[in-house]
N, C-alpha and C positions, 0 to 999 in steps of 0.2 A: 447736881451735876447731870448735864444732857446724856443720855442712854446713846451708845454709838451703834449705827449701824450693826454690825456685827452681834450686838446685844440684842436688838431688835431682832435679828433673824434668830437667834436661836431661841430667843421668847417666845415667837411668832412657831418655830417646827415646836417647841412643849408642847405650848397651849392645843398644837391641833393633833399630836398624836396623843394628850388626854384627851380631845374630846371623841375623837374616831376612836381611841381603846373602850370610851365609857359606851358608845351607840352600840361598839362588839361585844361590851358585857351584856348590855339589858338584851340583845339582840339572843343572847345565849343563855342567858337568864332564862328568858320569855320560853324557850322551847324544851326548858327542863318543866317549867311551871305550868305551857300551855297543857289541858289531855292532849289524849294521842287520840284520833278522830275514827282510827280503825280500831280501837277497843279490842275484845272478841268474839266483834261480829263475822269474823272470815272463819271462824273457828268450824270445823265438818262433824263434829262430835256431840253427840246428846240432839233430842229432837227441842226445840226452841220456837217460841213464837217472836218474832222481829215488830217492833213497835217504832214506827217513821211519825213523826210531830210536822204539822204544818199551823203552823199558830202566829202567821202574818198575812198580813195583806199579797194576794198571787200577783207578785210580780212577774217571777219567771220560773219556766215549770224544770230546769234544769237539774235543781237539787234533790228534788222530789222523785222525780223520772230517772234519777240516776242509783238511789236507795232501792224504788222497788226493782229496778230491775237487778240490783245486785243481790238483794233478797231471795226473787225467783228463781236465781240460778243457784243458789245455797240451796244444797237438798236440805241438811239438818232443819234449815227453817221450813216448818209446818205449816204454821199460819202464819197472819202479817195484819198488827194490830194498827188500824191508819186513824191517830188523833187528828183531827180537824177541830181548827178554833180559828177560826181567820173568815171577815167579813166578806171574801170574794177579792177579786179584781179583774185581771186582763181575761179577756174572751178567750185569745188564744193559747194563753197560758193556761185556762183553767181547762180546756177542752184537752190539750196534751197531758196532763195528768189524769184526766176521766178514762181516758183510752189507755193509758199505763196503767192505772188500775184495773181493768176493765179484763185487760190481754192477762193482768196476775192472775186474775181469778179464775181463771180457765186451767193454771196449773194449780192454786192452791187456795186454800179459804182467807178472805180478805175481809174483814171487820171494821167498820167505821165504829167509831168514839165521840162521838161529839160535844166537845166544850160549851163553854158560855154562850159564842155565835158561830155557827156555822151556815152560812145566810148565802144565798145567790150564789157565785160561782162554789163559795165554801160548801153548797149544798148539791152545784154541780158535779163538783168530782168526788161526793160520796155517793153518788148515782151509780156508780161503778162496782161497787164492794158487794157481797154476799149478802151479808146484814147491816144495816143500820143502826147503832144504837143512840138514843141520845136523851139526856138529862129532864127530866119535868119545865126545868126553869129553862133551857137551851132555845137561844133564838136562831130559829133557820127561817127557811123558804126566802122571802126575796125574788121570788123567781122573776126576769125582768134583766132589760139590760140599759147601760145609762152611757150620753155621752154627752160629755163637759165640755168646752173651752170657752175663755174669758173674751171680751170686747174693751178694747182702749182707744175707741174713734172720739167716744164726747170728752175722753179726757184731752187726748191730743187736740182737740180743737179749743178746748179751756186754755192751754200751755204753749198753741201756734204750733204745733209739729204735725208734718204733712207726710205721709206715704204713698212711694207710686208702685206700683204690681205689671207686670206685663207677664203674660200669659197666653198660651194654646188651646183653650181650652176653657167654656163657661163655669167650669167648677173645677179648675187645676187651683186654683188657691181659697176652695171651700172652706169653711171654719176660721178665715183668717180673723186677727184681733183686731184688724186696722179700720173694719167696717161695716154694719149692719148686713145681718142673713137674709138675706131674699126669698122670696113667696116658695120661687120653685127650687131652693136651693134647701128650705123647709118640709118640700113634700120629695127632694133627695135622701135627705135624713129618715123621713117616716118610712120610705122604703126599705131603707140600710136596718134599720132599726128592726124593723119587722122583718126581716128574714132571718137576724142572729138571736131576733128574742123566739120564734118556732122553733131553733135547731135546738134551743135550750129546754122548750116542749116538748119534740118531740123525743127528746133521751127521757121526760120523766114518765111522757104513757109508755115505753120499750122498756126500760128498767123496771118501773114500780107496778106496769101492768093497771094501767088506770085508763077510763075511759077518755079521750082527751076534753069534752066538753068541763068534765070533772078536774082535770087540773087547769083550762081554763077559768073555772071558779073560782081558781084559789093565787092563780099569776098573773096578778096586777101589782106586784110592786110588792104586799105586805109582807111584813113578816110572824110568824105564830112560834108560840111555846113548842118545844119536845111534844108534849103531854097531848095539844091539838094537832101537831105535826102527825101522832100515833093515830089519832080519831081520824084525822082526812085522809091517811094510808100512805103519809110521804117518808117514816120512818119502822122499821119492823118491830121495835120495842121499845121499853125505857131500861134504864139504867145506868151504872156507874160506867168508870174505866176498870175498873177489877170486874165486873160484870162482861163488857166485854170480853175483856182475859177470857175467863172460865168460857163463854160464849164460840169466841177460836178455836179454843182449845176442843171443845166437842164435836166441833165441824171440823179439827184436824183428825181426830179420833186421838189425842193425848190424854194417856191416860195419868191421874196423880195430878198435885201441882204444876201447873207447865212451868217452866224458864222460859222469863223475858230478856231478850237481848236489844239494846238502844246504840247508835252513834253518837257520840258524845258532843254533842256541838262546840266546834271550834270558836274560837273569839280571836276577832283579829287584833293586835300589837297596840292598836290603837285601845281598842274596848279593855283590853287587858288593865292596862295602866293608867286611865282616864276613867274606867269604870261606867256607870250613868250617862257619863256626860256624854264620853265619846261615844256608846251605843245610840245614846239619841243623835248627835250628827253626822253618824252612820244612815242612821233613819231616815236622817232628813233628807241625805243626798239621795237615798234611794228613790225617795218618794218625787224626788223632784226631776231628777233626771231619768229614771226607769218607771215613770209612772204611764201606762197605756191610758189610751182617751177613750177609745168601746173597752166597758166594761160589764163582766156579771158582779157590780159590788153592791153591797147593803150600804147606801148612805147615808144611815147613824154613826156611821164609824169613817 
């Protein structure tokens, strides 16, 4: 027997205030189960060393720049444990966090930690910190700056598709995909190039107190261990992340064990529930849509 109208509509309001009640549960679900991102990091009591993780690719200096400065103005926190593990990125993302750290340490001792890689811009914005520390096996330097984009002229001419550009201007549409870089659109780039890869020089002879001829020796591109990073003067020590710790802690003058306090990294709704998957197409979007073309990155990674 054919379902009447009438039956239809009231199937049709079930079915959608199940599905709009089940989106309000996970929805509420999800913020019993997410942490809570303020922790007791706000907390004014007991003296604390605060430890900020940056351990991705510098997309954007927002989240980073918003930690230390919330840190700094926490009297309780003493020191400020800054993990770096991230291969570099954007120029001017990583240059906005070097000077956020940079301005911390003027009120309190700031400690680099350095992970697996800490490389070009990753090695940029520990140029800022008090001390340096970083692991024997830790790949940094990088020092150097890179800039990419693709060409799809001989494909489109394989497939018959034709692009037209009008323009103001002999390099208003510099770096386009649609068709070979020209001689002096070449020696545009060597200049652009050469002025943001000095600025990234000259912070390491003013921070690390090195002759510049000497970190020209070493800022071509490569990258070294911890261990050789120690020998050529680009890091003050070796050691762990508890090493640091204890490291803060005396340049805070804490006495005893110190207390570490962390923000908890939120996961968005998606990562939550998708796990893996969804943090990697998180990733991906980031990468593709937020990814800056002048970069300080290590491209092994």
């Amino acid at each position: 027997m054919p379902m009447s109208n009438t039956a239809k509509w009231v199937l049709g309001i079930t079915l959608g205030i199940v599905f709009f009640g089940a989106l309000f549960f996970l929805f509420v679900f999800s913020l019993i189960l997410l942490p809570d991102a303020s922790d007791d990091t706000l907390s004014t009591s007991g003296e604390k060393i605060a430890v900020i993780e940056l351990n991705e690719p510098i997309l954007s200096s927002k989240e980073i720049v918003r930690q230390f400065r919330k840190y700094r103005e926490n009297k309780s926190v003493k020191a400020i444990l800054f993990r770096v593990d991230s291969p570099g990125g954007g120029v001017s993302a990583s240059q906005e966090i070097y000077e956020e750290v940079k301005k911390t340490r003027e009120e309190k001792p700031v400690v680099v930690s350095m992970g697996s890689v800490a490389a070009s811009g990753g090695y940029y914005v520990s140029c800022g910190a008090s001390k340096i520390v970083a692991n024997p096996g830790t790949l940094t330097g990088s020092i150097g700056v890179i800039f990419q984009f693709l060409h799809f002229n001989q494909l489109m001419e394989k497939i018959g598709v034709d692009a037209s550009t009008f323009k103001t201007g002999k390099y208003k549409d510099i770096g386009s995909p649609f068709r070979p870089t020209t001689t002096d659109e070449k020696k545009f780039f060597d200049q652009l190039l050469a002025d943001v890869y000095h600025q990234f020089v000259d912070v390491i002879v003013r921070e690390r107190k090195m002759e510049r001829v000497k970190v020209l020796q070493y800022a071509d591109g490569r990258v070294f261990t911890g261990r050789q990073a120690l020998e050529y003067g680009f890091v003050d020590t070796l050691g762990t992340f508890e090493d640091a710790v204890s490291i803060a802690a005396n340049l805070a003058g804490i006495e005893g064990k110190p207390r570490t306090i962390q923000e908890k990294k939120r996961r968005s709704f998606f990562q939550e529930f998708f796990g893996e998957a969804g943090a990697a197409v998180t990733e991906l979007r980031n990468e593709l849509l937020r990814q800056p073309i002048l970069q300080y990155r290590y491209n092994g990674f």
